[in-house]
C-alpha positions in Angstrom: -263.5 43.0 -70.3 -260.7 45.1 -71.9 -262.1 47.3 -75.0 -259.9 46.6 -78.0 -259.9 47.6 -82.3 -263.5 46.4 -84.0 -263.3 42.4 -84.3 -266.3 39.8 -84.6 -268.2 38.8 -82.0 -267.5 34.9 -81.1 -270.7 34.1 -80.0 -272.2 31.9 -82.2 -274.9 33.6 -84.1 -274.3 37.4 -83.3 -271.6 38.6 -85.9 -271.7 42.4 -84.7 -268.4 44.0 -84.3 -266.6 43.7 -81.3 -264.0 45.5 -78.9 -264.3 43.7 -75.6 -261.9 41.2 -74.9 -261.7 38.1 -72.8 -259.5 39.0 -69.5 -258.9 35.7 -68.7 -257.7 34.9 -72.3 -255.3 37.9 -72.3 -253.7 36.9 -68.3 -253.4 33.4 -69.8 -251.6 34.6 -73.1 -253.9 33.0 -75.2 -255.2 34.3 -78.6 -257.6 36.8 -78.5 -261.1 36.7 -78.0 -263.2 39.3 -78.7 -267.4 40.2 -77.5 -269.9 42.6 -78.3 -271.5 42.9 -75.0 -271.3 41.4 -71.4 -274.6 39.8 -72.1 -272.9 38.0 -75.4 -270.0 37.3 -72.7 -272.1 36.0 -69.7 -274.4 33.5 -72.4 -271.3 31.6 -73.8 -269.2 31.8 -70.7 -270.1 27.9 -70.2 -268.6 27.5 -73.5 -265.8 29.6 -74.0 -264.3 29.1 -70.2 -263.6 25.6 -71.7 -260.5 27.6 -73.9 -258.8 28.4 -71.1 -257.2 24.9 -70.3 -253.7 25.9 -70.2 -251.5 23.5 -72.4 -250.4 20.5 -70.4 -247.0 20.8 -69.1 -244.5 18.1 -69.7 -245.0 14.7 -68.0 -241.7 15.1 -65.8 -243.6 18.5 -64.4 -246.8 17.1 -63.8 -246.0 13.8 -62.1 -243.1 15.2 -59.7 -244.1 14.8 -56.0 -247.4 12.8 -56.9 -248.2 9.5 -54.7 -248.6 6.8 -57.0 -251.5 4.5 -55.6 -250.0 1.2 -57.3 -247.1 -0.1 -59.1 -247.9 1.4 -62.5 -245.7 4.6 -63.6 -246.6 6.8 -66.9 -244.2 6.7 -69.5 -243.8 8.9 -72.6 -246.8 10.1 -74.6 -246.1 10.5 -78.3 -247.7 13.3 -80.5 -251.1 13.3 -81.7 -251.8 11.1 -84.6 -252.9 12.6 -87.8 -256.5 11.8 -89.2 -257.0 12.5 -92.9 -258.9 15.5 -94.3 -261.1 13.2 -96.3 -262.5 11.8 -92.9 -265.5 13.2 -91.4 -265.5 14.7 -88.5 -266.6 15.3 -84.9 -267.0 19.3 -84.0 -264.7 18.9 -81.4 -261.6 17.1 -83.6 -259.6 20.8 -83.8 -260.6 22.6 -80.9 -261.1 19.8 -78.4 -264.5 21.3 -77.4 -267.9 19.2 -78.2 -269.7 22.5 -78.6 -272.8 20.5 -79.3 -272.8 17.8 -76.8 -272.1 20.6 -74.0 -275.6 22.6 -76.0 -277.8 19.7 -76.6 -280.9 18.9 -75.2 -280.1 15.3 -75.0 -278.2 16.0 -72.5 -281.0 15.7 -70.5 -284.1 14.0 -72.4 -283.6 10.7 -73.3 -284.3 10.4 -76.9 -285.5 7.7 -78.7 -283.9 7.4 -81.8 -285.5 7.3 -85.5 -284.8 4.5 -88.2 -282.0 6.5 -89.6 -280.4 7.1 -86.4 -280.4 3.6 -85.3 -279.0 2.5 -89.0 -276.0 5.3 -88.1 -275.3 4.2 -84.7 -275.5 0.4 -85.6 -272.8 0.9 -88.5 -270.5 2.8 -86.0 -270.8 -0.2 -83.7 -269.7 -3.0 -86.4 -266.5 -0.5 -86.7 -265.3 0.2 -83.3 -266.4 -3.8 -82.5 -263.6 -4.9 -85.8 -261.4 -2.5 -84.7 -261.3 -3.7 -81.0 -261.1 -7.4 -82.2 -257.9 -6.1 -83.7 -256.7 -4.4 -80.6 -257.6 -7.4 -78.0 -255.5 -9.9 -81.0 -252.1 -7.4 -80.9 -252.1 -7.7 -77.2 -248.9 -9.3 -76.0 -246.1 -9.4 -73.4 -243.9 -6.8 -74.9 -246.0 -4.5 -77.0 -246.4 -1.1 -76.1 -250.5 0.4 -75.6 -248.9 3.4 -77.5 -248.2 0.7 -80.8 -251.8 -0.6 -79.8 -253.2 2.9 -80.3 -251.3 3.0 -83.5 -252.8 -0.1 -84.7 -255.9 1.2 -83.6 -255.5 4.8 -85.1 -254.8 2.9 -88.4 -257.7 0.6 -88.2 -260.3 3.2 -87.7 -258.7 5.5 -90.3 -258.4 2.7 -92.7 -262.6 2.6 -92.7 -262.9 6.2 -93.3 -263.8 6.7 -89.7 -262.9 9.1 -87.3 -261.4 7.7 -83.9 -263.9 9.7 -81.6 -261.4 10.0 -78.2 -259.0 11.9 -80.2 -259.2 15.2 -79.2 -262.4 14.9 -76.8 -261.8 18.1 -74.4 -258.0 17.4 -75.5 -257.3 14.0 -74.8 -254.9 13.2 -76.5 -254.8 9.6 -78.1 -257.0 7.6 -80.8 -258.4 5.2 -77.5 -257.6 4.7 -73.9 -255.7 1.8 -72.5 -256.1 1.3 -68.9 -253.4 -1.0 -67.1 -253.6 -3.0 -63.8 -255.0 -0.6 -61.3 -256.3 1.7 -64.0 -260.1 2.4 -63.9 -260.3 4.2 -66.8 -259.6 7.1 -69.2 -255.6 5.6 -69.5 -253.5 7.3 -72.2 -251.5 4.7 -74.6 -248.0 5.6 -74.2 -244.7 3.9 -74.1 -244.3 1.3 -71.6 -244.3 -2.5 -72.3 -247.1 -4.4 -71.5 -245.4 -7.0 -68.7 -246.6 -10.4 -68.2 -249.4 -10.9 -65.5 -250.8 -7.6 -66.8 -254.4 -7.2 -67.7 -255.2 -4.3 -69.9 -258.8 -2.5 -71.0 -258.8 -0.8 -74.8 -261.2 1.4 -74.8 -262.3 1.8 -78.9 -265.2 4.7 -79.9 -265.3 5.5 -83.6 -267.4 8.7 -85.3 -268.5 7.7 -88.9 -271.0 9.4 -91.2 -272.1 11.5 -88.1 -272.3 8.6 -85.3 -270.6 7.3 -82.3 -270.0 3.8 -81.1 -268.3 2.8 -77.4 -267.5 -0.5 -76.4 -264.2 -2.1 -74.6 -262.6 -5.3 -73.1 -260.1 -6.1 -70.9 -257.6 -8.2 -71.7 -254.8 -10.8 -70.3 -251.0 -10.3 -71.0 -249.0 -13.5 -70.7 -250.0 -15.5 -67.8 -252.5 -14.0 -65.3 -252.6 -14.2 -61.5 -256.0 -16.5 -61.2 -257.3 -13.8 -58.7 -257.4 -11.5 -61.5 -258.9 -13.7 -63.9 -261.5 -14.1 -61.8 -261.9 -10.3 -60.9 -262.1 -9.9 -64.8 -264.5 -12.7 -65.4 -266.9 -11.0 -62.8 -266.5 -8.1 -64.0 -267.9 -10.0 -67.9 -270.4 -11.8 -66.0 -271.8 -8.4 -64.1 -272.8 -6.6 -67.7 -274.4 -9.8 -69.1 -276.4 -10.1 -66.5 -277.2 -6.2 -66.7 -277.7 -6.4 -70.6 -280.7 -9.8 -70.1 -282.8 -7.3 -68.2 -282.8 -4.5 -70.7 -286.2 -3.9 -72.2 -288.9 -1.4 -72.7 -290.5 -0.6 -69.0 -287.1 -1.4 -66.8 -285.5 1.6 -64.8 -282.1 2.9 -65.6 -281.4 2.5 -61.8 -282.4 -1.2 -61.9 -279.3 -1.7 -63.7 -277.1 -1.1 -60.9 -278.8 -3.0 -58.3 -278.5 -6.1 -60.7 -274.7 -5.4 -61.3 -274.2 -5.4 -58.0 -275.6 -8.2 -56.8 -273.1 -10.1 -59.0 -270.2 -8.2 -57.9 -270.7 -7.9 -54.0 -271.0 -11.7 -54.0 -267.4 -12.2 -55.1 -266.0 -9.3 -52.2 -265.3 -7.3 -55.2 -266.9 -3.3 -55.7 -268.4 -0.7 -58.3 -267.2 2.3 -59.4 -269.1 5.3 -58.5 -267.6 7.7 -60.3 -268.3 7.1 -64.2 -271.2 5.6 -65.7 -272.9 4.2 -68.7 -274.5 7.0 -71.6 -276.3 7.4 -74.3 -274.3 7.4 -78.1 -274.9 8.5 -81.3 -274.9 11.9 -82.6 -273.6 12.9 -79.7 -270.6 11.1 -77.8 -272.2 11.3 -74.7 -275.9 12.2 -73.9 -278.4 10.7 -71.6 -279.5 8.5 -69.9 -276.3 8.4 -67.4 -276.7 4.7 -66.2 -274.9 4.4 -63.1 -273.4 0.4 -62.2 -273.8 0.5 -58.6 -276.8 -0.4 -56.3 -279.5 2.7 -54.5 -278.4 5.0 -57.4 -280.8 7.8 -58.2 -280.8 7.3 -62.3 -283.8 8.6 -63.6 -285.6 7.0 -66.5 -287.8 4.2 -67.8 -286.1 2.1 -70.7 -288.2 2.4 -73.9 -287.7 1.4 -77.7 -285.5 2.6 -79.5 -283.3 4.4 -76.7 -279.7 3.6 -77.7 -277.0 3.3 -74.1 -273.8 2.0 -73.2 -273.8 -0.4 -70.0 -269.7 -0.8 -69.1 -269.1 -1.6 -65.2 -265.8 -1.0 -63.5 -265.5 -3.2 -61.1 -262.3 -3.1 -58.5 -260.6 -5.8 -57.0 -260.6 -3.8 -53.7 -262.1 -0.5 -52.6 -264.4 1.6 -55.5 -262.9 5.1 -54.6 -260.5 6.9 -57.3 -257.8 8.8 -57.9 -256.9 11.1 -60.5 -253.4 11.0 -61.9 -252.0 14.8 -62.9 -252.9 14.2 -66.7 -255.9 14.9 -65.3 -257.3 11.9 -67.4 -256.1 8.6 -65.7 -258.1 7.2 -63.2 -257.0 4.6 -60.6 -258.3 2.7 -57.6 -257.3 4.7 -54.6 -255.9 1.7 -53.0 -253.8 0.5 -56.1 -255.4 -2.7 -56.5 -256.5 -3.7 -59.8 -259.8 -3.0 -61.9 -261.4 -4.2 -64.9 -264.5 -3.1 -67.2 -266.2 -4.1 -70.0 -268.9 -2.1 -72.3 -271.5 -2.9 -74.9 -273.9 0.1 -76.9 -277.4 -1.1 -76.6 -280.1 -0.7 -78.6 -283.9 -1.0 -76.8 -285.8 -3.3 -78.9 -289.8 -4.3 -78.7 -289.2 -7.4 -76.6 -285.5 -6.9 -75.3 -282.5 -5.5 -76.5 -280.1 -5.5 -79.7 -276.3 -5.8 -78.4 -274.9 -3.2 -81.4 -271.1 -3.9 -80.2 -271.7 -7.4 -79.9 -269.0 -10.3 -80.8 -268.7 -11.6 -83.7 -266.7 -15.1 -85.0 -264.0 -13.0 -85.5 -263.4 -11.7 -81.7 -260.5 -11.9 -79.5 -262.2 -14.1 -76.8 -260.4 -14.9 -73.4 -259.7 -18.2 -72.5 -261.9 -18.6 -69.4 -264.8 -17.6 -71.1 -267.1 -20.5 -71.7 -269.4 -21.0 -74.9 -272.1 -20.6 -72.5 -271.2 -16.7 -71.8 -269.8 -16.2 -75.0 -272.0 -17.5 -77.4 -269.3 -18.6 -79.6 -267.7 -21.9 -79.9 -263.8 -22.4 -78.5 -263.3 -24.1 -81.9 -263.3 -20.2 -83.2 -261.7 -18.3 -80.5 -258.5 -16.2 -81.2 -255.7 -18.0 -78.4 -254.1 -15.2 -77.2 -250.2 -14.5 -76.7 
């Protein structure tokens, strides 16, 4: 490190004066960081390497010469929305870095939560579940996922909560939309939604010092019925996973029982992302991979609080990164869908925290049997 005039050191927790500084920060031309000792270096290294993204260049940079797996083609990505400074907020919402996710024991005990925590997580999941009834109800032929993230922005603002995406290790949007061949991770921006489309908003909300996750894919206009069915395996796959959620089951069970659904239709699972704990923390453990012969570790027990959300492909379950490094698509360019619940582990079962209400944006195909809720109160939509 290059020795510099007195500052403080950045470790969190020392405070002696410093004069070493960062040479990766000073080759990248970013503002100065300054340690005390290589040992105060070397122990938030994990930490402060995270800085050192370089800001992304423009979308016409990053995309030239990249093979495109399908048909779908990014458009442009407005700026950042604003959140207000009455809102409370995540540790990461200004310097994209969840300093105490990345710290956390969690991230590798499973914890089981106390009253309070399950009353705080609970309340986060009746938000991001309103706010994604009012995304699934705006989606139309026409309508652009960066308006949807602006109607979703404004929803989760409007209840004093904090959209948790925004900002997450710098992505850059209030919740991920993820067209056609889109796994996951898509970034709302400005192209139409066409007809035949199916699309998966992807709400989280951080209120009072809790998380929530849940998302649904969606039709837009008239669907090709292969993909109506690809998405109503995909629906059928996590309700099956969520009835055999209880105190005792293994983590890894859930994959083999999501499988079993999905293989049967010549459809396949996503390896690469995987369910998580929520609630202080936007993502701790238990990971809870969806595919079959996983190695998840665990034994469900009450009050552990999870997210089950399979992606299930239309063709092969590799991936492929776009140059956002955020979008993920199939790597043959055939479609994907997913849905997600949070989960609470109750004494004989489970508690669905995300789950539908009268109120939800329900798919046509669904029947009362799957839903729970009578036709007679679905949302028809456009």
């Amino acid at each position: 490190m290059t020795t510099y005039a007195p500052q403080i050191c950045q470790n969190p927790g020392c405070g002696k004066p410093s004069t070493m500084q960062c040479p990766t920060c000073i080759s990248l031309k970013l503002p100065p960081s300054y340690f005390c000792s290589q040992d105060c270096f070397k122990s938030f290294w994990s930490i402060h390497k995270m800085f050192h993204a370089a800001p992304p260049p423009k979308p016409s940079d990053i995309f030239k010469g990249f093979k495109f797996t399908g048909t779908l083609r990014p458009a442009k990505v407005t700026p950042r929305r604003i959140v207000p400074k009455h809102i409370d907020r995540p540790d990461y919402a200004d310097s994209g870095v969840p300093t105490e996710e990345i710290k956390s024991r969690a991230q590798h005990t499973i914890e089981v939560k106390s009253e309070a925590e399950i009353a705080g997580t609970r309340l986060a999941c009746l938000l991001s579940r309103e706010v994604l009834d009012i995304a699934g109800n705006a989606v139309r032929v026409g309508i652009t996922t960066d308006e949807i993230d602006q109607i979703v922005h404004d929803a989760v603002v409007a209840r004093n909560a904090y959209p948790s995406p925004l900002n997450y290790r710098g992505f850059p949007k209030s919740c991920c939309t993820s067209v056609n061949e889109v796994i996951c991770h898509g970034i709302p921006d400005s192209r139409p939604l066409e007809d035949g489309d199916i699309v998966n908003v992807d709400i989280s909300v951080y209120y009072n010092g809790y998380h929530s996750d849940v998302n649904e894919t969606f039709f837009v206009g008239t669907v090709d019925p292969k993909y109506q069915h690809l998405v109503n395996v995909t629906y059928e796959s996590l309700q099956k996973a969520i009835a055999m959620v209880k105190p005792g089951a293994m983590y890894r069970e859930v994959g083999e029982v999501i499988s079993r659904v999905v293989h049967k239709q010549g459809f396949s699972v996503v390896r690469s992302y995987c369910g998580h704990g929520v609630g202080k923390l936007f993502h701790s453990a238990p990971n809870v991979p969806h595919y079959a012969r996983n190695k998840a570790v665990g034994v469900m027990k009450e009050g552990h609080i999870f997210t089950i959300e399979p992606m299930i492909n239309f063709g092969v379950w590799q991936d492929k990164m776009w140059p956002d490094e955020w979008t993920m698509a199939t790597e043959d360019g055939m479609r994907s869908a997913q849905f997600e619940e949070t989960l609470l582990v109750t004494s004989t079962g489970c508690e669905v925290l995300t789950k539908r209400t009268r109120g939800s944006y329900i798919n046509p195909w669904f029947s009362d049997d799957k839903t729970g809720e009578s036709t007679k109160q679905q949302t028809t939509p456009t």
